[in-house]
C-alpha positions in Angstrom: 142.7 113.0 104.3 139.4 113.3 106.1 136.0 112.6 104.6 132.8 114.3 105.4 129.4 113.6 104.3 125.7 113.2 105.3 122.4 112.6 104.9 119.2 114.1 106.4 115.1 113.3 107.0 112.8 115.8 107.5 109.2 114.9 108.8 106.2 116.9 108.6 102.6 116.6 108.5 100.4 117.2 105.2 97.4 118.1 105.4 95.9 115.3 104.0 97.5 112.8 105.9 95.4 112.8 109.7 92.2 110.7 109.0 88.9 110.6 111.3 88.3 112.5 114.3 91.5 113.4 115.5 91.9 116.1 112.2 89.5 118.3 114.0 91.9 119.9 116.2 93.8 120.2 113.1 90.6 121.5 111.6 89.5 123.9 113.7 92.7 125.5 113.9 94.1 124.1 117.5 97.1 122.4 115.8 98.1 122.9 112.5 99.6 121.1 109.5 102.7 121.7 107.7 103.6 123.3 104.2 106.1 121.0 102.3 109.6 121.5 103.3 111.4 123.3 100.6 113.3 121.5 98.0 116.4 122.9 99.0 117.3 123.3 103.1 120.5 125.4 103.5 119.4 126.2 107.5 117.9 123.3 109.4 118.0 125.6 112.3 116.0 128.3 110.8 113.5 125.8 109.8 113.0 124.3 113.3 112.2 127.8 114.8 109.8 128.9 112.2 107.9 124.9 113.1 107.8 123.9 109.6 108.6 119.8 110.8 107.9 118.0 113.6 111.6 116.2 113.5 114.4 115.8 111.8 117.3 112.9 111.8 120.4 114.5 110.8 123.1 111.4 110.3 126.6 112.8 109.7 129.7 111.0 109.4 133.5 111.0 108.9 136.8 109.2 108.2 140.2 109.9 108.2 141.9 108.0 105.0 145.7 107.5 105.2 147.1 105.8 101.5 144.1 104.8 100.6 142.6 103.2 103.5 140.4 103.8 106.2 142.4 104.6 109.5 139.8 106.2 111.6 136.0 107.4 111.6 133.3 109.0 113.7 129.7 110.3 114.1 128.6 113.5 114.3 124.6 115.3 114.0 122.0 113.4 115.9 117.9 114.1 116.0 116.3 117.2 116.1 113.0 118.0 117.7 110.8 120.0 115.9 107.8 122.8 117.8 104.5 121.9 118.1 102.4 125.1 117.7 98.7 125.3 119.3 96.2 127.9 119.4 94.5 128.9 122.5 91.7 131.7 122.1 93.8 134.6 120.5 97.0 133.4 122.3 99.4 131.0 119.6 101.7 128.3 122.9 104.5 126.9 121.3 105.4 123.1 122.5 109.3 121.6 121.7 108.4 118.1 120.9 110.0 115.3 123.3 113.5 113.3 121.9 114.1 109.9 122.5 117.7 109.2 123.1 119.6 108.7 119.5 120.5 105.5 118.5 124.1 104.8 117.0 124.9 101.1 115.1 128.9 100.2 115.8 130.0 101.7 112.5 130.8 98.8 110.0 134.3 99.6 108.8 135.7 98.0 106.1 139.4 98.7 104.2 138.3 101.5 101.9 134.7 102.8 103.4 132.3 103.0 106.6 128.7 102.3 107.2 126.9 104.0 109.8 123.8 103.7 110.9 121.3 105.9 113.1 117.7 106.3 114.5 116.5 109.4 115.7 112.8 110.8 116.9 110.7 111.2 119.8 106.6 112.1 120.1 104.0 115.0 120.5 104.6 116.8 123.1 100.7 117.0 123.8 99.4 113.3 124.5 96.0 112.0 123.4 94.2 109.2 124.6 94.4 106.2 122.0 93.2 102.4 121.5 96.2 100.3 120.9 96.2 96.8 119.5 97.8 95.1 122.6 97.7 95.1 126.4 97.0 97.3 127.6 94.5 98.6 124.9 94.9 102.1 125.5 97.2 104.7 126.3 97.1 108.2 127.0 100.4 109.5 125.2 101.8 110.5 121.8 103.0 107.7 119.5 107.1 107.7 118.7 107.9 109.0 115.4 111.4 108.1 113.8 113.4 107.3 110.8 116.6 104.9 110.6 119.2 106.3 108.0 122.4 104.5 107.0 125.1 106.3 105.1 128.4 104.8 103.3 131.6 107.1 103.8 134.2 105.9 101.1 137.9 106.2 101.0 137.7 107.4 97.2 135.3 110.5 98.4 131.7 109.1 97.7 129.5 108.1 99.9 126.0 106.6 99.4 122.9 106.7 101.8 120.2 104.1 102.7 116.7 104.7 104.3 116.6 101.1 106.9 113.3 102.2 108.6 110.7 104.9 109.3 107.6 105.0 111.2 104.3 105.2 109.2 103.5 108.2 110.1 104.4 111.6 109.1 105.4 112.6 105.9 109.7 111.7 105.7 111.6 113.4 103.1 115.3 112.7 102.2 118.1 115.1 101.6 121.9 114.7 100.5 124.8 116.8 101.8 124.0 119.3 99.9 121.0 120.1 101.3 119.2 118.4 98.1 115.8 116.8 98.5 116.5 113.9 96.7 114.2 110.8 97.7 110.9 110.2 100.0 109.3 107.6 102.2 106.3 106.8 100.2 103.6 106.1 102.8 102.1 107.3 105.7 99.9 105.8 107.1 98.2 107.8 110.0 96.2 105.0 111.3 98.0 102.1 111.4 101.0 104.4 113.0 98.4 105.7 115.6 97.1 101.9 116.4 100.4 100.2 116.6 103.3 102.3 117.3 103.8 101.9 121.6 105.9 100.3 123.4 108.0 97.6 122.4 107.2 98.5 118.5 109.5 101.0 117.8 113.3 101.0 117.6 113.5 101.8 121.2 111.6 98.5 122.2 113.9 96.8 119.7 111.1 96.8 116.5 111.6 98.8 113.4 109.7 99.6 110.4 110.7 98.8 107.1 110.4 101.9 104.3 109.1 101.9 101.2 111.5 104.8 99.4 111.1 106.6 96.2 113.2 109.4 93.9 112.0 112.5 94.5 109.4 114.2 91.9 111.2 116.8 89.6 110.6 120.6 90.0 108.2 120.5 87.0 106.0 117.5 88.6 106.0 120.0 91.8 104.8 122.8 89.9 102.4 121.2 87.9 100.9 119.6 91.3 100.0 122.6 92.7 98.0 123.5 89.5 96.2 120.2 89.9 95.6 120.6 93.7 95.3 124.7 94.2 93.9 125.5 90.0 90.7 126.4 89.1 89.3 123.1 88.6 89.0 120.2 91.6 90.6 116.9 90.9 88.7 114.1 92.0 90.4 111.7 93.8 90.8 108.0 93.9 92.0 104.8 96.1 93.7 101.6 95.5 94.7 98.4 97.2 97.8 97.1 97.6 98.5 95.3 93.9 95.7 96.4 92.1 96.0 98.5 89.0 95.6 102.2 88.0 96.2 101.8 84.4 96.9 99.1 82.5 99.8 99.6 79.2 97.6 99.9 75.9 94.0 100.9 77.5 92.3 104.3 76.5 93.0 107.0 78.6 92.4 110.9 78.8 93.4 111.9 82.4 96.4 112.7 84.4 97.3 111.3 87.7 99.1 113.0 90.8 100.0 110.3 93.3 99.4 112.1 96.7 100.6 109.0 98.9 101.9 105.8 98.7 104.3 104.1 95.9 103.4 102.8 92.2 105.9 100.6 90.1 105.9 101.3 86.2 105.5 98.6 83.9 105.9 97.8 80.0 105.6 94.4 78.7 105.5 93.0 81.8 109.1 94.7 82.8 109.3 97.2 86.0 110.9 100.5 85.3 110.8 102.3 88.0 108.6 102.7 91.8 107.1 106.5 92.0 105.9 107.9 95.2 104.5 111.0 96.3 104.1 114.0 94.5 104.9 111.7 90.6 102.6 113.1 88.0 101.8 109.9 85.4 99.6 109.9 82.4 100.9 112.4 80.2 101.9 110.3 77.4 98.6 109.1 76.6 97.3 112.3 76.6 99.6 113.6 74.0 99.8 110.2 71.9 96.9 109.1 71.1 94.9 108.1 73.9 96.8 104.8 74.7 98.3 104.6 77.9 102.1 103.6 77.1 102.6 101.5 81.0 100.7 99.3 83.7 101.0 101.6 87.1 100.4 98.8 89.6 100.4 100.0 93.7 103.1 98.7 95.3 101.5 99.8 98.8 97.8 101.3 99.5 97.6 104.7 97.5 95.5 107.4 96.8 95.6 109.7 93.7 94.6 113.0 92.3 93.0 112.8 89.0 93.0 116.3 86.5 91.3 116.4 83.2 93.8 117.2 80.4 92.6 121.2 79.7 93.9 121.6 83.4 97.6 121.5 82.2 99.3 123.6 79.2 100.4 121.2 76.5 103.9 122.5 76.3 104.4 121.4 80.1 102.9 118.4 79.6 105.5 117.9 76.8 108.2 118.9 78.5 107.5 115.9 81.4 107.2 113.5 78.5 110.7 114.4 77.8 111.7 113.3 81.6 109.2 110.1 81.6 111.2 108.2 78.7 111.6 105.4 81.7 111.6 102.0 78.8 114.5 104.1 76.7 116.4 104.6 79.5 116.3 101.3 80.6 117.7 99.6 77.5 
Protein backbone atom coordinates (compact mmCIF):
# COMPACT_ATOMS: atom_id res chain seq x y z
CA UNK A 1 0.00 0.00 0.00
CA UNK A 2 1.49 3.41 -0.75
CA UNK A 3 1.00 6.47 1.31
CA UNK A 4 0.87 10.02 0.09
CA UNK A 5 0.71 13.18 1.89
CA UNK A 6 2.02 16.80 2.20
CA UNK A 7 2.41 19.88 3.52
CA UNK A 8 2.82 23.33 2.04
CA UNK A 9 4.07 27.21 2.94
CA UNK A 10 3.15 30.03 1.16
CA UNK A 11 5.03 33.43 1.63
CA UNK A 12 3.91 36.73 0.77
CA UNK A 13 4.28 40.16 1.69
CA UNK A 14 1.47 42.28 3.72
CA UNK A 15 1.32 45.45 3.35
CA UNK A 16 2.09 46.31 6.63
CA UNK A 17 4.94 44.40 7.08
CA UNK A 18 8.08 46.61 5.12
CA UNK A 19 9.17 49.30 7.69
CA UNK A 20 11.27 52.71 6.98
CA UNK A 21 12.48 53.72 3.72
CA UNK A 22 12.57 50.86 1.68
CA UNK A 23 8.28 50.76 1.59
CA UNK A 24 8.57 53.66 -0.73
CA UNK A 25 9.09 51.71 -3.72
CA UNK A 26 6.34 49.72 -2.40
CA UNK A 27 4.54 53.09 -1.86
CA UNK A 28 4.81 54.70 -4.78
CA UNK A 29 3.71 51.83 -6.74
CA UNK A 30 7.28 50.34 -8.15
CA UNK A 31 6.85 46.99 -6.31
CA UNK A 32 3.81 45.96 -4.82
CA UNK A 33 2.53 44.07 -1.85
CA UNK A 34 0.46 40.98 -1.68
CA UNK A 35 -3.33 40.27 -0.86
CA UNK A 36 -3.58 37.29 1.60
CA UNK A 37 -3.40 33.98 -0.06
CA UNK A 38 -6.75 32.44 -0.02
CA UNK A 39 -7.84 30.11 2.59
CA UNK A 40 -8.14 27.39 0.33
CA UNK A 41 -5.23 26.78 -2.62
CA UNK A 42 -6.50 24.04 -5.04
CA UNK A 43 -3.81 25.43 -8.03
CA UNK A 44 -0.47 26.51 -6.67
CA UNK A 45 0.38 26.99 -10.24
CA UNK A 46 -2.25 29.36 -11.00
CA UNK A 47 -1.32 31.25 -8.02
CA UNK A 48 2.37 31.68 -8.98
CA UNK A 49 1.49 33.22 -12.47
CA UNK A 50 -1.06 35.63 -11.19
CA UNK A 51 2.30 36.77 -8.44
CA UNK A 52 0.13 36.48 -5.47
CA UNK A 53 3.64 35.01 -3.24
CA UNK A 54 6.93 35.47 -3.50
CA UNK A 55 7.71 31.59 -2.73
CA UNK A 56 6.44 28.59 -1.83
CA UNK A 57 7.97 25.25 -0.16
CA UNK A 58 5.90 22.43 -1.24
CA UNK A 59 7.21 19.20 0.92
CA UNK A 60 5.62 15.99 -0.41
CA UNK A 61 6.26 12.64 0.60
CA UNK A 62 5.60 8.90 0.24
CA UNK A 63 5.90 5.26 1.47
CA UNK A 64 5.19 2.01 0.39
CA UNK A 65 3.70 -0.13 3.55
CA UNK A 66 3.92 -3.93 3.11
CA UNK A 67 1.91 -5.85 6.42
CA UNK A 68 2.16 -3.07 8.34
CA UNK A 69 5.47 -1.78 8.06
CA UNK A 70 7.38 0.63 6.24
CA UNK A 71 9.30 -1.06 3.19
CA UNK A 72 10.15 1.89 1.16
CA UNK A 73 9.68 5.86 0.92
CA UNK A 74 10.59 8.92 -1.16
CA UNK A 75 10.33 12.72 -1.77
CA UNK A 76 8.66 14.44 -4.10
CA UNK A 77 7.58 18.65 -4.61
CA UNK A 78 10.42 20.95 -3.87
CA UNK A 79 10.43 25.07 -3.70
CA UNK A 80 8.70 27.29 -5.90
CA UNK A 81 9.72 30.75 -6.95
CA UNK A 82 7.24 33.16 -6.96
CA UNK A 83 7.27 36.69 -9.79
CA UNK A 84 8.30 39.78 -8.71
CA UNK A 85 6.23 42.39 -10.48
CA UNK A 86 7.63 46.15 -10.96
CA UNK A 87 6.25 49.10 -12.63
CA UNK A 88 8.24 51.16 -14.96
CA UNK A 89 6.36 54.35 -16.41
CA UNK A 90 3.18 52.83 -17.96
CA UNK A 91 5.04 49.52 -18.70
CA UNK A 92 4.26 46.55 -15.65
CA UNK A 93 8.38 43.93 -16.04
CA UNK A 94 7.67 40.85 -14.49
CA UNK A 95 10.97 39.36 -12.51
CA UNK A 96 10.96 35.25 -11.52
CA UNK A 97 12.55 35.42 -8.17
CA UNK A 98 16.05 33.42 -7.80
CA UNK A 99 15.91 29.54 -6.03
CA UNK A 100 18.44 28.32 -3.98
CA UNK A 101 18.99 24.67 -4.40
CA UNK A 102 16.37 22.59 -2.15
CA UNK A 103 17.57 21.02 0.78
CA UNK A 104 16.45 17.28 1.62
CA UNK A 105 17.27 15.73 5.46
CA UNK A 106 18.05 11.68 5.00
CA UNK A 107 14.39 10.74 5.78
CA UNK A 108 14.18 9.27 9.34
CA UNK A 109 12.45 5.98 8.92
CA UNK A 110 11.31 4.19 11.54
CA UNK A 111 9.05 0.56 11.55
CA UNK A 112 5.65 2.08 11.06
CA UNK A 113 6.24 5.86 9.76
CA UNK A 114 8.80 8.45 8.04
CA UNK A 115 10.01 11.86 8.84
CA UNK A 116 11.11 14.04 6.20
CA UNK A 117 12.45 17.14 6.28
CA UNK A 118 13.01 20.07 3.72
CA UNK A 119 14.16 23.77 3.15
CA UNK A 120 13.22 25.62 0.24
CA UNK A 121 13.62 29.50 -0.93
CA UNK A 122 15.77 31.78 -2.62
CA UNK A 123 15.78 36.02 -2.84
CA UNK A 124 14.52 39.07 -4.82
CA UNK A 125 15.37 38.96 -7.90
CA UNK A 126 16.12 42.83 -7.80
CA UNK A 127 19.08 43.46 -5.18
CA UNK A 128 19.28 46.53 -2.89
CA UNK A 129 22.07 47.81 -1.21
CA UNK A 130 21.90 46.97 2.62
CA UNK A 131 23.97 47.45 6.03
CA UNK A 132 24.58 44.03 7.53
CA UNK A 133 25.66 43.34 11.08
CA UNK A 134 28.96 41.59 10.18
CA UNK A 135 31.98 41.91 7.80
CA UNK A 136 31.53 42.98 5.52
CA UNK A 137 28.83 45.59 6.59
CA UNK A 138 27.10 45.90 3.57
CA UNK A 139 25.98 44.12 0.64
CA UNK A 140 24.34 44.93 -2.40
CA UNK A 141 21.85 41.88 -2.90
CA UNK A 142 18.49 40.46 -1.81
CA UNK A 143 18.36 38.72 1.60
CA UNK A 144 17.37 34.68 1.29
CA UNK A 145 13.96 33.93 2.29
CA UNK A 146 12.98 30.22 3.35
CA UNK A 147 10.96 27.98 5.48
CA UNK A 148 12.04 24.42 6.89
CA UNK A 149 8.94 21.98 6.95
CA UNK A 150 9.00 18.45 8.39
CA UNK A 151 6.25 16.05 7.72
CA UNK A 152 5.48 12.39 9.38
CA UNK A 153 4.21 9.72 6.77
CA UNK A 154 2.57 6.82 8.85
CA UNK A 155 2.05 3.25 8.07
CA UNK A 156 -1.64 3.56 9.53
CA UNK A 157 -2.40 6.53 6.90
CA UNK A 158 -1.83 9.75 8.99
CA UNK A 159 0.69 11.81 8.83
CA UNK A 160 1.44 14.94 10.86
CA UNK A 161 3.55 18.14 9.88
CA UNK A 162 6.03 20.29 11.70
CA UNK A 163 7.25 23.98 10.91
CA UNK A 164 11.52 23.53 12.09
CA UNK A 165 12.39 27.03 10.76
CA UNK A 166 11.51 30.11 8.71
CA UNK A 167 13.15 33.30 7.95
CA UNK A 168 11.73 36.40 9.66
CA UNK A 169 10.61 37.81 6.91
CA UNK A 170 7.67 37.57 4.87
CA UNK A 171 4.53 36.59 5.86
CA UNK A 172 4.48 32.19 5.91
CA UNK A 173 1.32 30.50 5.91
CA UNK A 174 0.73 26.75 6.41
CA UNK A 175 -1.44 24.38 4.39
CA UNK A 176 -2.37 20.52 4.75
CA UNK A 177 -2.84 18.11 1.82
CA UNK A 178 -5.79 19.29 1.22
CA UNK A 179 -5.01 22.43 0.26
CA UNK A 180 -6.30 23.72 3.80
CA UNK A 181 -4.74 26.77 5.44
CA UNK A 182 -4.38 25.46 8.64
CA UNK A 183 -1.50 27.24 10.82
CA UNK A 184 0.91 30.43 10.41
CA UNK A 185 4.36 31.69 11.34
CA UNK A 186 3.53 34.31 13.74
CA UNK A 187 6.19 36.98 13.07
CA UNK A 188 7.83 38.87 10.63
CA UNK A 189 10.06 40.82 11.25
CA UNK A 190 11.20 42.94 8.28
CA UNK A 191 14.16 44.49 9.95
CA UNK A 192 15.87 42.11 11.72
CA UNK A 193 15.44 39.69 8.44
CA UNK A 194 16.88 42.65 6.35
CA UNK A 195 20.01 43.24 8.93
CA UNK A 196 20.92 39.70 9.57
CA UNK A 197 19.93 37.26 6.99
CA UNK A 198 23.49 36.98 4.50
CA UNK A 199 25.73 34.62 4.23
CA UNK A 200 26.48 32.01 6.58
CA UNK A 201 22.94 32.77 8.47
CA UNK A 202 20.65 31.00 6.56
CA UNK A 203 20.12 27.24 6.04
CA UNK A 204 22.45 27.37 3.19
CA UNK A 205 25.50 28.69 5.39
CA UNK A 206 24.32 25.97 7.81
CA UNK A 207 22.11 28.60 10.37
CA UNK A 208 18.35 28.30 10.63
CA UNK A 209 15.71 30.13 12.19
CA UNK A 210 13.54 28.91 14.70
CA UNK A 211 9.41 29.62 14.13
CA UNK A 212 7.09 30.76 16.29
CA UNK A 213 3.75 28.80 14.77
CA UNK A 214 0.18 29.37 15.45
CA UNK A 215 -3.51 27.75 14.39
CA UNK A 216 -4.92 29.50 11.89
CA UNK A 217 -7.76 32.24 12.70
CA UNK A 218 -11.33 30.85 11.76
CA UNK A 219 -13.31 32.16 8.76
CA UNK A 220 -15.39 34.38 11.12
CA UNK A 221 -12.10 36.07 12.80
CA UNK A 222 -11.17 36.74 8.95
CA UNK A 223 -14.27 38.31 8.14
CA UNK A 224 -14.65 40.28 11.01
CA UNK A 225 -10.91 41.61 10.37
CA UNK A 226 -11.61 43.10 7.42
CA UNK A 227 -14.52 45.07 9.04
CA UNK A 228 -12.04 46.22 11.63
CA UNK A 229 -9.23 47.09 9.07
CA UNK A 230 -11.32 48.21 5.70
CA UNK A 231 -15.00 49.50 7.94
CA UNK A 232 -16.02 52.76 8.38
CA UNK A 233 -14.30 53.50 11.43
CA UNK A 234 -10.06 53.38 11.82
CA UNK A 235 -8.71 51.19 14.54
CA UNK A 236 -5.95 52.62 16.33
CA UNK A 237 -3.23 50.56 16.68
CA UNK A 238 -0.90 49.44 19.41
CA UNK A 239 2.69 47.83 20.27
CA UNK A 240 4.11 45.47 22.79
CA UNK A 241 7.31 43.99 23.95
CA UNK A 242 8.14 40.74 24.20
CA UNK A 243 6.34 39.56 27.78
CA UNK A 244 4.45 42.41 28.52
CA UNK A 245 0.70 42.42 28.78
CA UNK A 246 -2.27 43.45 26.65
CA UNK A 247 -4.91 42.53 29.06
CA UNK A 248 -4.83 41.30 32.22
CA UNK A 249 -7.85 38.33 33.37
CA UNK A 250 -10.49 40.43 35.64
CA UNK A 251 -9.57 44.24 34.52
CA UNK A 252 -12.34 46.48 32.81
CA UNK A 253 -12.41 46.39 29.27
CA UNK A 254 -14.62 47.73 26.30
CA UNK A 255 -12.47 47.13 23.16
CA UNK A 256 -11.69 44.37 20.75
CA UNK A 257 -8.30 43.46 19.58
CA UNK A 258 -7.08 42.16 16.11
CA UNK A 259 -3.47 40.83 16.40
CA UNK A 260 -1.96 41.96 13.03
CA UNK A 261 1.63 40.28 13.84
CA UNK A 262 3.29 38.39 16.15
CA UNK A 263 2.02 35.62 18.73
CA UNK A 264 -0.03 36.06 22.24
CA UNK A 265 -0.41 33.12 24.78
CA UNK A 266 -3.92 33.07 26.68
CA UNK A 267 -3.99 32.76 30.23
CA UNK A 268 -6.65 32.06 33.18
CA UNK A 269 -5.56 31.69 36.64
CA UNK A 270 -2.23 31.65 35.77
CA UNK A 271 -2.79 28.53 33.29
CA UNK A 272 -1.89 28.94 29.29
CA UNK A 273 -4.55 27.93 26.93
CA UNK A 274 -3.60 28.48 23.89
CA UNK A 275 -0.64 30.94 21.63
CA UNK A 276 -2.75 33.10 18.90
CA UNK A 277 -1.05 34.68 16.03
CA UNK A 278 -1.98 36.70 13.17
CA UNK A 279 -5.16 37.60 12.16
CA UNK A 280 -6.95 36.19 16.16
CA UNK A 281 -9.63 38.62 17.15
CA UNK A 282 -9.62 38.62 21.30
CA UNK A 283 -11.75 40.68 23.54
CA UNK A 284 -15.11 39.72 22.78
CA UNK A 285 -16.07 38.23 25.95
CA UNK A 286 -15.65 41.19 27.96
CA UNK A 287 -17.64 43.10 25.77
CA UNK A 288 -20.58 40.90 26.02
CA UNK A 289 -20.18 40.01 29.89
CA UNK A 290 -19.90 42.65 31.72
CA UNK A 291 -16.89 44.53 31.04
CA UNK A 292 -14.38 42.11 32.70
CA UNK A 293 -11.83 40.68 30.62
CA UNK A 294 -12.19 36.80 31.20
CA UNK A 295 -7.89 36.10 30.36
CA UNK A 296 -4.25 37.62 30.58
CA UNK A 297 -3.05 37.95 26.75
CA UNK A 298 0.68 38.15 27.39
CA UNK A 299 3.18 38.61 23.93
CA UNK A 300 4.97 35.74 23.42
CA UNK A 301 7.16 37.69 20.77
CA UNK A 302 7.05 41.66 19.85
CA UNK A 303 3.42 42.36 18.53
CA UNK A 304 1.42 44.90 17.23
CA UNK A 305 -2.50 45.04 17.35
CA UNK A 306 -5.57 46.56 15.95
CA UNK A 307 -7.91 47.97 18.40
CA UNK A 308 -11.97 48.51 17.29
CA UNK A 309 -14.50 50.04 19.62
CA UNK A 310 -17.40 47.58 20.30
CA UNK A 311 -20.28 49.50 17.86
CA UNK A 312 -17.73 48.46 15.05
CA UNK A 313 -18.96 44.78 15.23
CA UNK A 314 -22.74 43.35 15.16
CA UNK A 315 -23.41 41.73 18.43
CA UNK A 316 -24.67 38.51 17.03
CA UNK A 317 -21.08 38.02 15.38
CA UNK A 318 -19.48 38.82 18.27
CA UNK A 319 -21.52 36.10 19.93
CA UNK A 320 -21.09 33.68 17.66
CA UNK A 321 -16.85 34.00 18.22
CA UNK A 322 -17.61 33.65 21.90
CA UNK A 323 -19.00 30.38 21.11
CA UNK A 324 -15.40 29.35 19.34
CA UNK A 325 -13.19 31.26 22.25
CA UNK A 326 -14.47 28.80 25.11
CA UNK A 327 -10.47 27.99 25.39
CA UNK A 328 -10.61 27.26 29.71
CA UNK A 329 -13.80 24.66 28.93
CA UNK A 330 -12.11 23.04 26.48
CA UNK A 331 -9.10 22.58 28.35
CA UNK A 332 -10.65 20.69 31.31
Amino acid sequence: MRVESSVTSISWIPSEAVRGALRVPFDIGVMHYDDPPPDQVDDLEALRAAGAFRFANVLSAWIEVENGRVANAGYSGGGVMGLTKMSMGRKLATFPAVGYPDLRGDAAQATTHVTFTQTAGGRAPIAAPRRVRRPPFWQLTAPPVWTTLALTVRADGTSSFEVKGASAFPRHWIYDDTGALVAKVGLADFKDWYRKAFGKYSPWGKADTPAIVSEAETALERELSTLIMRGGAKPTFRKLKKGTTLTEQGAPGDELYLLLDGVLTVETDGKELANVGPGAILGERALLEGGTRTATLRAVTPCRVAVADQDQIDPAKLAQLRESHRREEAAN
